[in-house]
N, C-alpha and C positions, 0 to 999 in steps of 0.2 A: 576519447569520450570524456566530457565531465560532467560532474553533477556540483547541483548549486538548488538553493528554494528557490519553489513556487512564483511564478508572474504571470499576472494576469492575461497576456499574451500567449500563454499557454494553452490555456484552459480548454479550447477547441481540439488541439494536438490530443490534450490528454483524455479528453471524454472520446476520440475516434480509437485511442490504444484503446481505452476501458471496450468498447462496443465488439471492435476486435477478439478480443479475448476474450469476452463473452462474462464482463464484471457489468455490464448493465440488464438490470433485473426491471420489469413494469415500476414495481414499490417504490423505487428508492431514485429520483430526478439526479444525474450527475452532476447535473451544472449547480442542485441547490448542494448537493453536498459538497462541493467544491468552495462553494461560497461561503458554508455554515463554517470548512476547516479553516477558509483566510480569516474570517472572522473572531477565530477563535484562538488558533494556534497555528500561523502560518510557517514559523520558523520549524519545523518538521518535516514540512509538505516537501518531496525533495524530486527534482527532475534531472534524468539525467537527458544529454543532449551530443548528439554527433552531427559536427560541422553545422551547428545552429540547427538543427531536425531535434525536435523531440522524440524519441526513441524510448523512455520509460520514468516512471513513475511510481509514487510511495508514498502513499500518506502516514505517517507516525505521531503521536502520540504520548503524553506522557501526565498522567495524572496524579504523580507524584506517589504511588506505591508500587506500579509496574509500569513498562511502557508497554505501546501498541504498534502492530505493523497492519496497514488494511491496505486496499485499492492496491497492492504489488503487481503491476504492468509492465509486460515488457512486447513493445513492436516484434509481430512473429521472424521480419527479418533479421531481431538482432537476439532472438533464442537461442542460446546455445554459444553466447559469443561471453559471459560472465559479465552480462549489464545487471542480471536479476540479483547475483552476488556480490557487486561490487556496489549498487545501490542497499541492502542489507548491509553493508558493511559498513558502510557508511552514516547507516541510521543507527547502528547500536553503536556505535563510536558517539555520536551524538548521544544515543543516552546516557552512555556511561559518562559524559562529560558531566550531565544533570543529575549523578548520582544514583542513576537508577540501575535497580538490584536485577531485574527479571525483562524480558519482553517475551509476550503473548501476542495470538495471531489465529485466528479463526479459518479451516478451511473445508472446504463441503468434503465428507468423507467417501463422496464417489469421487474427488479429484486424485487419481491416485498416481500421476505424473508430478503435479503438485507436493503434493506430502513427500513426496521423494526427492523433490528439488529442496526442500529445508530439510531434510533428514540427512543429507549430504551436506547441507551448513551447520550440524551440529543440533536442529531441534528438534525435540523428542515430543510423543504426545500424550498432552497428560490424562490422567486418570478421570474426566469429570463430565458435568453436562452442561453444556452450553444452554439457557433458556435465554428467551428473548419474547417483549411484548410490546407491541406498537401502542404509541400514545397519540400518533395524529391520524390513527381512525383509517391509515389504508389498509386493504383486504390485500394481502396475497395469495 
């Protein structure tokens, strides 16, 4: 398997993981937010690929006080094989390259297969509340 960023030849592969896994919600269009992270900070966006299959996926982040892990997909055939781990691995390699201190990561607190797949890479969860307010007016 290897991983490498984001190309636009992608971007189908990866919004059918996301649908798969169940990361696409009504609110939030995949293919724009795919487009807003090439647009923004593409060098994060990281895919990993077996035998040219895109098989998973990571958008990360780094704003220059923490960094960020979103969109973590992984093809249900290749769960359990160390793609979800070795793409993490790889992104906080990347951030530490960029100096950064921390990486945060948001996960819905009924996902409790999830929180146990990064509490087994080492992350804990912190003490705080996540708020969030939409500014382009959709209703969820």
């Amino acid at each position: 398997m290897n991983i490498r960023t984001y190309q636009p030849s992608d971007k189908q592969s990866i919004i059918a993981i996301w649908q798969t896994c169940g990361l696409v919600v009504p609110w939030n269009d995949p293919s724009k937010d795919i487009d807003i992270k090439v647009a923004h900070d593409k060098e994060l966006f990281l895919v990993m690929e077996d035998s040219g299959k895109v098989v998973a996926s990571v958008m990360g982040g780094y704003e220059g006080h923490r960094g960020w892990a979103n969109y973590l997909a992984v093809d249900p055939e290749y769960q359990g094989t160390g793609a979800g781990r070795l793409l993490m691995e790889d992104l906080e390699r990347r951030l530490k390259e960029k100096g950064c201190p921390k990486i945060n990561l948001q996960v819905r607190n009924t996902n409790a297969k999830v929180i146990q797949f990064y509490e087994y890479l080492g992350y804990s969860i912190d003490e705080s509340v996540s708020m969030g307010k939409r500014l382009d007016g959709v209703k969820k």
